[in-house]
N, C-alpha and C positions, 0 to 999 in steps of 0.2 A: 247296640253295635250292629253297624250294618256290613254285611261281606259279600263282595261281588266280581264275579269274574271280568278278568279282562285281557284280550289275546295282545300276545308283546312277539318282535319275532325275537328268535333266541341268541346266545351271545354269538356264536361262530355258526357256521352255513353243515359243518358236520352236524353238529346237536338240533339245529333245523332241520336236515333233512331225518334224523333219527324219530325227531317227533310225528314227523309227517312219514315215518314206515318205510322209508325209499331204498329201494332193494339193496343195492348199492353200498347203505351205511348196516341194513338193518342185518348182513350175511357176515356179517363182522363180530355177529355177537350170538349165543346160543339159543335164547329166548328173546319173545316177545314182551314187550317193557310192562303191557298193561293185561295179557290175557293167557299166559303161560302157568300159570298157579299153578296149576292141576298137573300137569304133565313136569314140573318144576320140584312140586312136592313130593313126585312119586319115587325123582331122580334122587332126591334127597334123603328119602327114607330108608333109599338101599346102601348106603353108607353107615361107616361105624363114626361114633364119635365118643370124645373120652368125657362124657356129660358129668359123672360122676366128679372126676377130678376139677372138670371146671365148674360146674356150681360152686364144690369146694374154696375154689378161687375167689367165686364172683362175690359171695356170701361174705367173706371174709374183707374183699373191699370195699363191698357196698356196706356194711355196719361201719366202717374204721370215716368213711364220711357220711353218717348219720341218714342212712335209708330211708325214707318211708315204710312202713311196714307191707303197703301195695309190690315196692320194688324186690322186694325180700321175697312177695311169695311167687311172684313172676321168677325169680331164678330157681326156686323151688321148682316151679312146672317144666321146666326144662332138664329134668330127668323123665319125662314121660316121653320113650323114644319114639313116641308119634308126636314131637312138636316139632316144632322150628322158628324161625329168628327173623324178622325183619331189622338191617343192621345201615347202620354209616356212621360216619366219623368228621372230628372238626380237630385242630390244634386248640389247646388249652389257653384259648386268650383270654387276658383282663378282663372280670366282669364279662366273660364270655363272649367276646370279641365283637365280633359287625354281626347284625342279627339277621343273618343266613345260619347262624349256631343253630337259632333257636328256632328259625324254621323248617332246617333240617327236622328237629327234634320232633315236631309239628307232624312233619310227612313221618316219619319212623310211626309214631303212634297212631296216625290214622288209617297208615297202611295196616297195621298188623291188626288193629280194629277191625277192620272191613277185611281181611283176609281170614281173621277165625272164626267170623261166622259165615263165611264164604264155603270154609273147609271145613270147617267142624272139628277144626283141633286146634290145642293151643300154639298162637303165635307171640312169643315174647319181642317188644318194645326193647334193641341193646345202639348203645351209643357209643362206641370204641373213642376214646380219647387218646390223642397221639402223642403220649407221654415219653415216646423215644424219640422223636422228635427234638434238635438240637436247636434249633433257629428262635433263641430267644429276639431276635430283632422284632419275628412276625409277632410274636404274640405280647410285648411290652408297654403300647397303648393302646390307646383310642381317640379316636377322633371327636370334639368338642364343639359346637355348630357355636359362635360369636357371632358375634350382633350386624356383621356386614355382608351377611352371606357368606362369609368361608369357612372353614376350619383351626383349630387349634389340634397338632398332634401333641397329645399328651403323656410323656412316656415318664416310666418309675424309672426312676434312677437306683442301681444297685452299684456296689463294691465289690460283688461278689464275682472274683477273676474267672469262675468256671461259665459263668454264663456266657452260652455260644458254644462252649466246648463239652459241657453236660447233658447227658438228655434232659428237658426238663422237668420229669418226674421223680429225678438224681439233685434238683436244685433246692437248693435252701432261699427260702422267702427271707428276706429285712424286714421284718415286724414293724421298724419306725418308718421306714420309706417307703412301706405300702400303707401306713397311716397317714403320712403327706400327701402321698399320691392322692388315696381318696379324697382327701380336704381338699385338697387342688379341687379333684371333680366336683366336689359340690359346690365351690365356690363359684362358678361355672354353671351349674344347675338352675333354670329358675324355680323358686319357691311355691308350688303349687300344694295342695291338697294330700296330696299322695306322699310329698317330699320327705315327711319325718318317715313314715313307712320305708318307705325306701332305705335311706339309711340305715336302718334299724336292723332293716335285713341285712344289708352289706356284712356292717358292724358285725352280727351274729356268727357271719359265713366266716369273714377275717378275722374273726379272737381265735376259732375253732382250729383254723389253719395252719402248718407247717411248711409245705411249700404251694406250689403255683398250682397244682393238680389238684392239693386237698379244697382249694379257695376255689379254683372252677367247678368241681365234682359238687361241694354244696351247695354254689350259689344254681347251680342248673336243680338241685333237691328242692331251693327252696321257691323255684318258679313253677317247678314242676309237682308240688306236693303227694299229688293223690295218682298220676296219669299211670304208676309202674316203671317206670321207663329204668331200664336195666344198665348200669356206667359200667367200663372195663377201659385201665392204663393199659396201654401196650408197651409201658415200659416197664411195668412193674417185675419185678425178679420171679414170682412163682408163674406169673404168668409165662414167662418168658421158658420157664422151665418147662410148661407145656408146649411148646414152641420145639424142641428141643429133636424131634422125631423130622417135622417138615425142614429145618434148617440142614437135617442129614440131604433128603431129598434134592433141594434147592442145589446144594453143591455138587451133588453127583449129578443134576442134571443142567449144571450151569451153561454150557456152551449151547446145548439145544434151547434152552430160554433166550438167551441173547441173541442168538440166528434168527429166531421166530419172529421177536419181535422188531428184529433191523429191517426185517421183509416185510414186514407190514407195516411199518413206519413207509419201508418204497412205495407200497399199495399204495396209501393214504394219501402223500404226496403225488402220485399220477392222476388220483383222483381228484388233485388241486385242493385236499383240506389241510388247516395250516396244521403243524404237529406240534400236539401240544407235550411231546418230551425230545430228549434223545438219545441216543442207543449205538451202542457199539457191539463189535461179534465179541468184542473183547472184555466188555463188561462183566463184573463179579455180581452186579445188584444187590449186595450184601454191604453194609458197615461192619467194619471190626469197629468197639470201645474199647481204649487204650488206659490206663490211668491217668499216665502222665501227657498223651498227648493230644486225647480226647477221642472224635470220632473220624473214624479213619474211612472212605469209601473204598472198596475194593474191586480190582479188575484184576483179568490173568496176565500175565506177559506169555512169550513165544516158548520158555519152560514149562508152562504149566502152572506156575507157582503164582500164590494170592497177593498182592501189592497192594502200597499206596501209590497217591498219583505222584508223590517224591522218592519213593522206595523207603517211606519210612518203616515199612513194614515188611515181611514176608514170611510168605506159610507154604506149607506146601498142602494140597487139596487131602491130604491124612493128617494134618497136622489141624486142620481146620475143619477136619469133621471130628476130630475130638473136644476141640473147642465147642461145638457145637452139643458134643455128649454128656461133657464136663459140670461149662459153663456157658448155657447157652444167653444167660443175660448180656454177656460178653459180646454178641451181634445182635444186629438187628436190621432192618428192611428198610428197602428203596423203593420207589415209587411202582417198579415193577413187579418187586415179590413181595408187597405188602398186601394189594389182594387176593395173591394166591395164599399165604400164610392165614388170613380172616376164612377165607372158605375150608381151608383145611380144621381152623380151631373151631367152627362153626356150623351147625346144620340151618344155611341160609337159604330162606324162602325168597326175597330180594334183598338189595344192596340200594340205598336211597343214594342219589349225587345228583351234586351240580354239575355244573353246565362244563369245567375243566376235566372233572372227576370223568365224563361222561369222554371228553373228549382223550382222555390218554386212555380209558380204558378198551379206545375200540381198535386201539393195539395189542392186547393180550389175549386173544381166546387163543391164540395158537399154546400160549404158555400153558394157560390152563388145562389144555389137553393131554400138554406134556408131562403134566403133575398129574395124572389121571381123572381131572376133575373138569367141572363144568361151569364156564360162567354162567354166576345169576343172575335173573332178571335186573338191569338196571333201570331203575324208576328214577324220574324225574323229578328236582324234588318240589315242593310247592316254592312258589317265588311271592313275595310280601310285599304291599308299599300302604304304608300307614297316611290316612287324609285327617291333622286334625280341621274342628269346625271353622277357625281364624284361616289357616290355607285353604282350605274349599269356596271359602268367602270372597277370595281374591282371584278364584279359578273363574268363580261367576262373575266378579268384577268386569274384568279385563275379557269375560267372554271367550274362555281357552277351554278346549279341551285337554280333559285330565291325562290321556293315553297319550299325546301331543305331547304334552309336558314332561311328563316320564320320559318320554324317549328321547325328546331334542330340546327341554329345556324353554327358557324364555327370553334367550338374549337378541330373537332377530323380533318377536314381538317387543321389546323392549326399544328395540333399536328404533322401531317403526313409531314408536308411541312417542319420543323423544321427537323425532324428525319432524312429526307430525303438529308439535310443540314449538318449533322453532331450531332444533338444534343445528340443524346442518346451514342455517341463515347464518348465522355465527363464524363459522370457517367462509362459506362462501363472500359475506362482507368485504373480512379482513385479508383472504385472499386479493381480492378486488383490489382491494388500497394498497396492497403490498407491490402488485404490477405498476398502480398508477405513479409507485412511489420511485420506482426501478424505471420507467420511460422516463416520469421528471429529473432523475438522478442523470441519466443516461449523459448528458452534456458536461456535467462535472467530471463524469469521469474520462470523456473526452477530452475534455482540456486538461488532465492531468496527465493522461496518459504522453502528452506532449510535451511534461514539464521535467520527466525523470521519473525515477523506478521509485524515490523515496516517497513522492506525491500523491504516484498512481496506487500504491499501495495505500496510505493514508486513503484516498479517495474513495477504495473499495470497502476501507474498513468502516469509514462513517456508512456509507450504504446499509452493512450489513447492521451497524446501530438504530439505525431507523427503524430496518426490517425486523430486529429483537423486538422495540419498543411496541410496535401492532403486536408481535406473537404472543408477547405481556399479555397485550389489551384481550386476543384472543382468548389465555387461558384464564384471564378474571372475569370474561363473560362467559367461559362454561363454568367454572365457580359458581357463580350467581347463579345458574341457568339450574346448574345443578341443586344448589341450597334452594330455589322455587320450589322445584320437582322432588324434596326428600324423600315424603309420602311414598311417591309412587317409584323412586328407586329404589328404597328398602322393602317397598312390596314386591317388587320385581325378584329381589334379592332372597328374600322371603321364599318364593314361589321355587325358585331355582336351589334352595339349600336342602328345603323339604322334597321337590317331586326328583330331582336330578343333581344331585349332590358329586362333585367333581366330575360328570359328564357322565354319570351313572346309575346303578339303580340303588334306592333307598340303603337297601338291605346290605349292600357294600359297604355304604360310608358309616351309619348312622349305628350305635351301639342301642340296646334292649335299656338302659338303664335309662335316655332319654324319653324313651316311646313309654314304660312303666310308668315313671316322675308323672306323664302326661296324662295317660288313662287309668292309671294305676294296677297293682302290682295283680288285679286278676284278670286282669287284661290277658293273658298267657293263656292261663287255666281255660279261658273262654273262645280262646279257638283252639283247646286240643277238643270241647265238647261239639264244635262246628263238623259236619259233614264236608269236606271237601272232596270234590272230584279230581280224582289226582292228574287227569290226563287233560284238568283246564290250569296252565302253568301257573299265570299267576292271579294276582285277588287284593284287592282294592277294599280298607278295611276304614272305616269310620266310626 
């Protein structure tokens, strides 16, 4: 395996300038993304945390989807009130969704790697899975790379009325429809070396499973074997129950979080970067869970009182911090009080995100001040694009560069390679004879136009019958031209599914479960043992 860095610029011009230190972006955030540890750690140590209750927690989830025995003593170390946490999070997709899951995972583990012997104390590997999360839409396929270059969206079909309105870690799995489901993907899979492996593993993760959460929780156990790496539902009910202190806070200090961050939203926008949420003074950032009506988001109106967006609800801000005393499984977080809720349940050394994660969050430090706390360093996280040896073969082909191809694809070399071939001869021709055919006409329709309206109409229309019959001719000489050139359009097509996949990066479109099949399944395990520099974005892996 060979692994090599490669500079990309980053997806929006905020996260660009954040890499590149720019005053501008980087006074938006309390630390420094790559060299804060120390001053980070020290911040962190002067807080209390309720370690005891949550290992209790963590201990109890991580056994219930079959831990590694690595993972069990890393939640163990996290009662030693000199560690802390290098943490980030993904929704619970299929087979672990677009493999930014797993490179997240990648960066969690090498950071706290390279952070505890940095410090000299233990940093535990935790991966928050967003189990309160209701949007089964995102997480119910995956994308399937067919034989033309495109994609196949592949989604499980369920029965199950709550899904969309359940958190997902509340949803019941269809044992038979996630038996189809997989059949489907493999039928779809090509047959390589690794393939029975593969399977095998799925199978294993899927008998074991109950819902969506227990199937992602194992299948990441069983890529990740030996590394530690530490799982937490943020929907799960005990967990939630620990929750139950900062959900007081959040409400009592609801209107100075929504002010905070409408004003920095203003910032951001004067600064010309595009914003990646939005915000009201009047926002709740909080969900109620409803039984019967599912998840509700919540804002104030002009009383004070907690609403939905149709008033199917209402609370009054004592009515809803009992909720919160009670039954705090009953809410849960929005994109703005979900990292201040992780810092609070958390002694976090840094916070691993992407390039979005990155960009909403450089609307919150005011929040977090507000909560008495301090944003953590947010690190970058590593970015992937897998070369097998078949696509590298046709990069040297056609003589492209690979960073070229990542970024913009193959369709204007493609374009050029065709032309250069004859295709544009083809239109130009039949162009040709189309004009020649419209001046010879010209006198027909002359003389018709002389003859009455029923004539000159007739006249027009035989013209435009001619003019079909060349377009005919046109589209069966790119047929032809096409069926010459298969080879080299399906290599083209090839080049464009593997390096730039719907006009983006790998790790977007392509699931873990293809790249495995391909290298096989320790392919994973072999670059959490890689050294990566986390401040070179992304890496080019053959």
């Amino acid at each position: 395996m060979q692994i090599k860095p490669l500079t990309l610029p980053a997806a929006n011009s905020l996260v660009e300038d954040y890499k590149k230190e720019k005053d501008k972006v980087t006074q938006l955030f309390d630390y420094h993304p790559y060299k804060d540890f120390y001053k980070r750690l020290s911040d962190v140590l002067e807080r209390d945390f309720k370690r005891n209750e949550l290992t209790n927690v963590l201990h109890k989830l991580n056994k219930e989807w079959g831990a590694p025995e690595e993972t069990l003593r890393q939640i163990d170390r996290l009662n030693d009130k000199q560690s802390a946490v290098v943490i980030g999070g993904q929704q619970a997709g299929l087979l672990t969704g677009p493999m930014y899951t797993v490179n997240k995972i990648v960066s969690i583990l090498q950071l706290a790697k390279q952070q505890e012997e940095a410090l000299g104390i233990p940093i535990i590997p935790v991966f928050w899975i967003a189990g309160e999360d209701h949007d089964f839409e995102e997480i119910n396929h995956i994308h399937c790379p067919i034989k033309n270059g495109d994609f196949q969206k592949l989604k499980i079909r369920t029965k199950n009325i709550d899904a969309g309105k359940k958190a997902v870690s509340e949803l019941e799995m269809d044992e038979n429809e996630l038996q189809k489901w997989v059949e489907a993907v493999f039928e779809r899979l090509p047959e390589t070396a690794h393939t029975k492996d593969v399977y095998t593993l799925i199978q294993k993760a899927q008998s074991q499973s109950t819902n969506y959460i227990d199937f992602f929780a194992r299948l990441l156990f069983a890529l990740f074997p030996d590394q530690g790496i530490v799982l937490v539902d943020s929907g799960n009910p005990a967990f939630r129950k620990l929750e139950s202190d900062c959900f007081l806070e959040l409400i009592q200090k609801r209107s100075q979080i929504s002010e905070s961050v409408a004003n920095t939203l203003d910032v951001l926008e004067n600064l010309q970067y595009p914003l990646a949420i939005d915000a009201a003074k009047s926002d709740g950032n909080l969900f109620y869970h409803d039984d019967l009506q599912g998840r509700i988001l919540l804002k104030v109106d002009e009383e004070g009182n907690w609403i939905g967006k149709q008033r199917e609800i209402s609370l009054t801000s004592q009515e809803l911090k009992e909720v919160a005393r009670n039954t705090p499984w009953k809410l849960s977080n929005n994109v703005v009080t979900r990292p201040l809720m992780q810092e609070f349940m958390f002694p976090t050394l840094a916070f691993i995100a992407g390039p979005g994660e990155i960009a909403y969050w450089a609307a919150l430090k005011s929040s977090f001040h507000i909560m008495n706390l301090r944003m953590p360093p947010v690190v970058p996280r590593i970015s992937v694009t897998f070369l097998d040896a078949s696509t590298e073969k046709l990069v040297k082909k056609y003589q492209l560069n690979v960073k070229d191809v990542i970024l913009h694809g193959v369709q204007s070399t493609k374009k050029s390679y065709l032309e250069s071939r004859g295709r544009t001869e083809i239109d130009q021709v039949t162009e040709d004879v189309k004009e020649k055919i419209r001046e010879a006409h010209q006198p027909i329709r002359d003389m018709a136009s002389n003859m009455g309206d029923d004539i000159q109409a007739l006249s027009k229309k035989n013209l435009t019958y001619l003019l079909e019959d060349i377009q005919f001719m046109n589209k069966r000489f790119h047929k032809e031209f096409e069926k010459k050139h298969t080879q080299a359009l399906n290599e083209f097509n090839q080049l464009e599914q593997v390096l730039h996949p719907h006009h983006g990066l790998q790790e977007r479109v392509w699931n873990p479960l293809f790249i495995i099949n391909h290298f096989g399944i320790e392919i994973i395990s072999e670059l959490t043992s890689f050294s990566f520099d986390m401040e070179k974005g992304h890496w080019v892996i053959k």
